[in-house]
C-alpha positions in Angstrom: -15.5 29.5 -9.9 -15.1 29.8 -6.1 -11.7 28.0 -5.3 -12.0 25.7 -2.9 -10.2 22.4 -0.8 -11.2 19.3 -0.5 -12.5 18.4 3.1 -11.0 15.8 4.4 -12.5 15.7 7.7 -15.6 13.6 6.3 -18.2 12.4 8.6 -16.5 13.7 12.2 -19.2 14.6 15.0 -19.4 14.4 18.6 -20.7 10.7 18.8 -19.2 7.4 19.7 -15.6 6.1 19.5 -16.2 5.4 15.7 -16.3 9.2 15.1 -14.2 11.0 12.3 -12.0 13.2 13.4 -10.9 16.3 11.2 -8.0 16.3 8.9 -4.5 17.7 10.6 -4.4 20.6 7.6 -8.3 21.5 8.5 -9.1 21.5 5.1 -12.1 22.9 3.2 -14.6 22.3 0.5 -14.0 21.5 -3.3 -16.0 23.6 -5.5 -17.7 22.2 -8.8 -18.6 23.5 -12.1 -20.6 23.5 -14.7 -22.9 25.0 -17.1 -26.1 26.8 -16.3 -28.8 24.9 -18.7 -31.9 22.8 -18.6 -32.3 19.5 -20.4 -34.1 19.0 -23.1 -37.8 18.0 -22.1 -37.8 18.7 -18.7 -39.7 20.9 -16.6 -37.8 23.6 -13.8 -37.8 22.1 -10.3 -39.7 18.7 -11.1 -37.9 15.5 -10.2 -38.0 12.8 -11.9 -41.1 10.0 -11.5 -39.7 7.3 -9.3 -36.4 8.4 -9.2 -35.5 5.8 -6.7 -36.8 2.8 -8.3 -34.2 0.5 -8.7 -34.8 -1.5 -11.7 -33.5 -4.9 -13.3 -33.1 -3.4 -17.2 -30.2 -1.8 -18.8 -29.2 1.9 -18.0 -27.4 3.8 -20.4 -25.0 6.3 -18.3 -25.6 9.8 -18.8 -22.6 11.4 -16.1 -19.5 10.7 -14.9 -17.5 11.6 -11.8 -14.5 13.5 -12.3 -11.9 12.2 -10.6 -10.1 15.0 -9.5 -13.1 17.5 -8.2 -15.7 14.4 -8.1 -18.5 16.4 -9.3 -21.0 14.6 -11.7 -20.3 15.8 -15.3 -23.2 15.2 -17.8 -22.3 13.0 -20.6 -23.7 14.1 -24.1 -27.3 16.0 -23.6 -27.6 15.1 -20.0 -28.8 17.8 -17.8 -25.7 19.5 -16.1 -28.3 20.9 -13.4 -27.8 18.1 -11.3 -27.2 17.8 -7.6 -26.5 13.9 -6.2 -27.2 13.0 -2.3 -24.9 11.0 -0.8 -25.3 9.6 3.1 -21.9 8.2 5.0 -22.1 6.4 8.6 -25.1 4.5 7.5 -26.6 2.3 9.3 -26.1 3.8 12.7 -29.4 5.6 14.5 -31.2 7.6 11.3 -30.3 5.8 8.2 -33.6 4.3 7.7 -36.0 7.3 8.8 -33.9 9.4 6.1 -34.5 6.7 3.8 -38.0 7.0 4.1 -37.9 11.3 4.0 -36.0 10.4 0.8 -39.0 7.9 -0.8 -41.4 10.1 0.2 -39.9 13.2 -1.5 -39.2 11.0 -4.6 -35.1 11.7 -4.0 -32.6 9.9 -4.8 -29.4 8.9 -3.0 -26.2 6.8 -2.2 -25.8 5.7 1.2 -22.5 4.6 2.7 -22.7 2.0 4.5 -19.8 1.1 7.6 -19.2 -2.6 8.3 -19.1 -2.0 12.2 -23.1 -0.8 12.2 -24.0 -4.0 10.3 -23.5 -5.9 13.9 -26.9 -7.4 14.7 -30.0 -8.8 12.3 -32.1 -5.6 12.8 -29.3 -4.0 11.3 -29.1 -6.5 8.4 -33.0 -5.8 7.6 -32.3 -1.8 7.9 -29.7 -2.1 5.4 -32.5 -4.3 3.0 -35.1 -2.0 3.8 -33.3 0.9 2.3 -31.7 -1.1 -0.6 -35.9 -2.2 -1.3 -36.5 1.2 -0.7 -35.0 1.9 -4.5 -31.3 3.1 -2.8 -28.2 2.0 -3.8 -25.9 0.7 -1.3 -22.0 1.9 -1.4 -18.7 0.8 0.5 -17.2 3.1 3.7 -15.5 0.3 4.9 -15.5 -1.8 7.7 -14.0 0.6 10.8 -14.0 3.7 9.3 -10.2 4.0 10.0 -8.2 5.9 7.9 -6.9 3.7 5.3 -3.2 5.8 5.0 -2.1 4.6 8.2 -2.8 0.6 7.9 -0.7 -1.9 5.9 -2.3 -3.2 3.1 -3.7 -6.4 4.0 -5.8 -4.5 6.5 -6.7 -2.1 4.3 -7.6 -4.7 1.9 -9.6 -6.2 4.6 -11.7 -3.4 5.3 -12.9 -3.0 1.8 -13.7 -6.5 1.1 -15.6 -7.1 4.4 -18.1 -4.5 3.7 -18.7 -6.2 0.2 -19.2 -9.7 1.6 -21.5 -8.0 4.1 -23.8 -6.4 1.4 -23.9 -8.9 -1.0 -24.9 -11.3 1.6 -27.8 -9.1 2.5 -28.9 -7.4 -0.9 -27.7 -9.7 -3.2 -25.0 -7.3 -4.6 -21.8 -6.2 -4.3 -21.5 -2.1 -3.6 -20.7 0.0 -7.1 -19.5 3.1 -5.4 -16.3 3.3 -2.7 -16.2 6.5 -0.4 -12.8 5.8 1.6 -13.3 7.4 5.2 -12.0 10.7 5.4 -11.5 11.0 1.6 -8.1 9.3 2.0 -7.0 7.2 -0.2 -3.6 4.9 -0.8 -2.6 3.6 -4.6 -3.0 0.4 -2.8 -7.0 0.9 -1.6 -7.4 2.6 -5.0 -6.1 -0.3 -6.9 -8.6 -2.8 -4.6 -11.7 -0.9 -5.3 -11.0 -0.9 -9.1 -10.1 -4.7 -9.1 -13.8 -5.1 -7.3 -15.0 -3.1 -10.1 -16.0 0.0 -7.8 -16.4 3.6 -8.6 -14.5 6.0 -6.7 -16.4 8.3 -4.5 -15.6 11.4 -2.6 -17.6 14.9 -2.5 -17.3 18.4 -3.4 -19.0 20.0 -0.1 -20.1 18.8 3.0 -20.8 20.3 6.3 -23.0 18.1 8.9 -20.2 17.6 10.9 -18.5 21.0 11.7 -20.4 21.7 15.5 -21.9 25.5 13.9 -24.3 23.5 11.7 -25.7 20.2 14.0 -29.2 21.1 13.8 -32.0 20.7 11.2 -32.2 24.5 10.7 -28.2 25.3 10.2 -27.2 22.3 8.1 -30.5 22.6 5.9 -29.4 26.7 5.4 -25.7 25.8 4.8 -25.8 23.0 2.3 -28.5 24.8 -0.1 -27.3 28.2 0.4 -23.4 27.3 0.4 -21.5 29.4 -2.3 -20.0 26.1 -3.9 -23.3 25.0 -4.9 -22.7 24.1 -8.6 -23.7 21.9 -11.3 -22.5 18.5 -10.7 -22.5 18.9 -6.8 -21.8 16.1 -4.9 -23.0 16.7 -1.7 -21.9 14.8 1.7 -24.2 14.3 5.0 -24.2 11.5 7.5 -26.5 9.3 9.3 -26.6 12.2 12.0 -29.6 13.6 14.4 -29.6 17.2 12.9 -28.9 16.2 8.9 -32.1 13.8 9.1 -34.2 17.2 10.7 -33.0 19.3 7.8 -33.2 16.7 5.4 -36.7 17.3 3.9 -35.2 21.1 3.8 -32.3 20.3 1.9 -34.3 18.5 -0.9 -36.8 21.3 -1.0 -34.5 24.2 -1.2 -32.0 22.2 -4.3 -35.1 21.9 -6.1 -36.3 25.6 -5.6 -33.0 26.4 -7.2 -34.0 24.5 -10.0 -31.3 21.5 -9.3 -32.6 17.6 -10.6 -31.8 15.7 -8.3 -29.1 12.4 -9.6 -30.7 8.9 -9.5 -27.0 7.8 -9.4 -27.8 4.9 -11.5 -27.1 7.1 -14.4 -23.9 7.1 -12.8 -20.9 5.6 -15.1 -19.4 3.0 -12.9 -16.8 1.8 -15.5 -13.3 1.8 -14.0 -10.3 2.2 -16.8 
């Protein structure tokens, strides 16, 4: 298995003064594992029927996310062929036009929402369209500031914003945490597992190094990267070039024979 780093420099572009900025080591991917097998009953390369649908009945979990590579592991029988979507920055320009790609291609996904682009009612209704859509909603906090370097009433702050936010519009609090950056403190950690949050980083992303900002690069990159594994948990933003290579990147996981995760069959039990 390709070795590989853990990026750290989530969600930095050229955009606004809300933009990431890369880690000071310039860190690089994690890779993932897994085996190589179909599950039972399923056909190569077909989704799922209405793999978004959100639905009010009891799910029995069938992965988990390792907590030190955070790739999706299959639990018992599940398929390990399994690739989940995850979106970060969301709501800002693209959020709900990817949502829709998404629906239409019958593909799952989390998307990350960021307190700071939930500032007007038009915002508010983006963030319920896509949550009707069949999405679930997660927790990227409130500024995307990196939660290292503030004292931990701010940091506590930033968290529980973003679920008062959501819940007020969806009628739910977020399940999954994705801490800017990837950077975590015990304290944030301990927060999100008192909300009763699942903690969420990624094993390869790329959308926001400047070599792959359009459709045609980042679509290339994220199906043909090398850490492409079983499990993947793949990171893109709410960015001009991901949404053009966004029908792409669904497309070219599939041809490789990856299901994509409905991450409802995600455990979200914290210990």
């Amino acid at each position: 298995m390709t070795a590989a780093i853990l990026l750290l420099a989530a969600c930095g572009t050229e955009k606004s003064s809300h933009e990431d900025k890369p880690a000071s080591d310039g860190s690089a991917k994690q890779e993932v594992s897994g085996n190589k097998q179909e599950a039972e009953g399923k056909e190569d390369n077909q989704p799922k029927d209405d793999s978004t649908q959100q639905e009010d009945i009891d799910v029995s979990p069938e992965y988990k996310v390792n907590q030190t590579t955070f790739a999706l592991e299959p639990i018992g029988e599940a398929n390990p062929k399994v690739a989940l979507l995850t979106i970060d920055d969301a709501p800002d320009e693209h959020a709900l036009e990817m949502a829709k790609t998404l629906k239409k291609l019958n593909a799952p996904a989390i998307f990350f929402v960021n307190g700071h682009f939930i500032n007007s009612p038009e915002k508010e209704k983006v963030i319920k369209e896509i949550h009707d859509l069949g999405f679930i909603i997660g927790n990227h906090t409130y500024s995307h500031s990196d939660l290292t370097t503030l004292p931990e009433e701010k940091q506590k702050e930033e968290i529980l914003s973003v679920n008062e936010i959501v819940e007020k519009i969806i009628g739910e609090k977020p399940k999954f945490f994705r801490a800017p950056f990837g950077k975590n403190t015990d304290y944030s950690r301990q927060i999100v597992a008192d909300e009763d949050m699942l903690l969420m980083n990624w094993t390869y992303g790329y959308d926001w190094e400047k070599e792959y900002m359009t459709g045609e690069a980042i679509s290339d990159i994220m199906v043909n990267t090398p850490l492409l594994q079983d499990g993947a948990n793949l990171l893109m933003h709410d960015r001009e070039w991901t949404n053009d290579g966004l029908e792409k990147i669904v497309e070219g996981l599939r041809d490789k024979g990856y299901e994509l995760l409905d991450p409802i069959l995600i455990d979200t039990e914290t210990e």
